[in-house]
N, C-alpha and C positions, 0 to 999 in steps of 0.2 A: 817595114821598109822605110828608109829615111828617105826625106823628101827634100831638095836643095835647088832653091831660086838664085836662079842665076841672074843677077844686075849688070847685062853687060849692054853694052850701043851696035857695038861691032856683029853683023850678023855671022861672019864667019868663024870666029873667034865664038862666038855665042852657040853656034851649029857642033863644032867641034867639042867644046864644054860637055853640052848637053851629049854626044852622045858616047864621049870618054865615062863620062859617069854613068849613065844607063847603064853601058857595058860593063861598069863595073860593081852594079846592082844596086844604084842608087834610082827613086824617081825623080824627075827633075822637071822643074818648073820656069819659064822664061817669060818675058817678054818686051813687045816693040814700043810701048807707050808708056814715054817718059816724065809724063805731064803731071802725073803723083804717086811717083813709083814707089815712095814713103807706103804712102796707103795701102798700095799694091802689095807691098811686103807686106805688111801688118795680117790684109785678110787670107794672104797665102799662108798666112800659118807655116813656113818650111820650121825643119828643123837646122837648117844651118843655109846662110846666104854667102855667097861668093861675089862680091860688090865690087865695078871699077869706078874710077875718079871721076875719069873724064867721061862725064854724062852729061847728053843736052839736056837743059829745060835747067835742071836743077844740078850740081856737084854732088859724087859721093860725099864727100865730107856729109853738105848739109843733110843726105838720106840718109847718112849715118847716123846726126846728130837726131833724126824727127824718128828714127828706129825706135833709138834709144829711150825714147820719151816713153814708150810703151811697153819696150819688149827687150827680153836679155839674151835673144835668140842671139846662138854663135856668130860671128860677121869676118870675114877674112877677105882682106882688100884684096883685090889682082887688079895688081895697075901698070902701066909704062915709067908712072914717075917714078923715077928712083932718088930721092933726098931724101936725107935724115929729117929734113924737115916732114916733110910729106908724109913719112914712118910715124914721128911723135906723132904730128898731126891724129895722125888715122884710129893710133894705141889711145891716144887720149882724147878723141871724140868714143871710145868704148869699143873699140875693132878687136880680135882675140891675135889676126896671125895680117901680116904684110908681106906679101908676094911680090916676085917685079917680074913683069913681061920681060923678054920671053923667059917662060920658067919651062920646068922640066915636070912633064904631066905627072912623075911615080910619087914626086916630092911634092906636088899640090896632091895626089890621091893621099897619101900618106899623113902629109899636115890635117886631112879633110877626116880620116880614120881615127886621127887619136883625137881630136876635139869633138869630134861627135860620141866615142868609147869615155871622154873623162865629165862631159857635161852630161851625158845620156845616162851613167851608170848605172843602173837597177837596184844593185848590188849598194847604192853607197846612200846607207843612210843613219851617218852620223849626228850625233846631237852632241853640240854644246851650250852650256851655259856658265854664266858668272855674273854674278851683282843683278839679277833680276832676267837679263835676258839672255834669249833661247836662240841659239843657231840651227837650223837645219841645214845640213851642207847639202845634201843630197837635192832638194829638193831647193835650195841659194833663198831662203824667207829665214827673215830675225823677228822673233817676237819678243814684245812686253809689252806684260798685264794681258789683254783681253784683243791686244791689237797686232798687228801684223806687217810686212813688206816688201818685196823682193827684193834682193838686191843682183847687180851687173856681179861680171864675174869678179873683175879686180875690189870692188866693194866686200866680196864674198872672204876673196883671200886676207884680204885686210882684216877685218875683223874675226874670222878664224884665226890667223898668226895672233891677234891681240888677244883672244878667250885661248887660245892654246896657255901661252906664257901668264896668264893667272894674276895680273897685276902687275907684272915686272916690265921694265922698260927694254920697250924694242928699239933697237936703232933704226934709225932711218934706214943704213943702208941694206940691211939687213931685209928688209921689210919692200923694196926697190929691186934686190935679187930675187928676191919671192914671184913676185908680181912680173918684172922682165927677165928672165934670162937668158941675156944675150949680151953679147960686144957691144952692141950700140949704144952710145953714149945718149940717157937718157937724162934728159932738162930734173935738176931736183923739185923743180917747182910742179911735176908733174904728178908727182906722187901727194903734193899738197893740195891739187886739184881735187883728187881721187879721193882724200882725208876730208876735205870738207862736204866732196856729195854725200859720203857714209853720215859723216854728221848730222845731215840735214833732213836724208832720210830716216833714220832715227827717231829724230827730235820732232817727224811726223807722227808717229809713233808714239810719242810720251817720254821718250830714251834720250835725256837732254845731257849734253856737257858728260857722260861719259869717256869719251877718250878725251886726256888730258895729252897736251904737248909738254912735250921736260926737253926745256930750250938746250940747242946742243947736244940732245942727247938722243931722241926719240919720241917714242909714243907709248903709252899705256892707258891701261882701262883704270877707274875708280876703285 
């Protein structure tokens, strides 16, 4: 059974959550103490959290950002704010889905079903490699040499699209549709974001200056 921590303030909204997804055969986990709810998440271990913004003590954002630090568990904002700001924001502190109050519960069950069926797969355990390193999709960890990583989801996509295409240059935009598919106009510089964490990550690793930028044009591996 999948277990989903609910981040919300609101006790009603919170009450309701919890027992739409009970009912709909999830276990779920909540609570009232916002004081480091970071941590909180971390030792509930859920398989997928449901995070709003407006939180006392601390901001989703920043309990997005202290997640992330640690763990590449699914995160899908449900919030009131509705800006495209607020959206980037939330995709590019590492969020998978952006919800706006009020939503319609079949379309949060739904978003909730297929991101838990595409990151939980069983069934998906592909391997790639090229120029020394080793992708595990299934299981989102890049090796080389004797060393190891996980990566976030969009880290994961990135460097899959880049060991798919075998050296050749991917377009940026190309690589932007991958990662967002949607209408929303998504900031370029955001995907440059996401390009440097992989790198960096990497280069923990031993994995240095593999992906090259080809100015104007995209990205590619060595």
């Amino acid at each position: 059974m999948y277990k989903i921590l609910i981040i919300e303030d609101n006790q009603v909204i919170r009450e309701e959550l919890k027992f739409m997804l009970e009912k709909n055969g999830y276990s779920v986990d909540t609570t009232d103490d916002f004081s480091d709810v970071a941590s909180f998440a971390i030792k509930s271990n859920p398989h997928l959290i449901l995070l709003d913004l407006n939180l006392p003590v601390y901001d989703g954002y920043y309990v997005c950002r202290e997640i992330r630090k640690k763990s590449t568990v699914p995160i899908i904002v449900v919030t009131s704010r509705d800006s495209e700001i607020d959206e980037l924001m939330s995709l590019n502190l590492g969020a998978d889905f952006f919800v706006k109050k009020p939503y319609n519960i079949q379309i949060l069950l739904a978003k909730i079903s297929s991101l838990l069926a595409r990151v939980y797969d069983v069934n998906n355990t592909r391997l790639l490699s090229y120029g020394g390193i080793s992708l595990d999709v299934g299981k989102s960890i890049a090796y080389y040499g004797d060393e190891n990583i996980e990566l976030t989801k969009n880290e994961l996509r990135i460097l899959e699209i880049l060991i798919e295409n075998q050296g050749e240059i991917v377009p940026r935009d190309e690589i932007m549709n991958a990662l967002w598919q949607s209408d929303l106009f998504i900031d370029d510089n955001t995907l440059t974001v996401n390009i440097t964490r992989l790198r960096k990550k990497l280069s923990e690793i031993g994995c240095e200056d593999i992906i090259k930028t080809r100015r104007g044009l995209g990205y590619s591996l060595l």
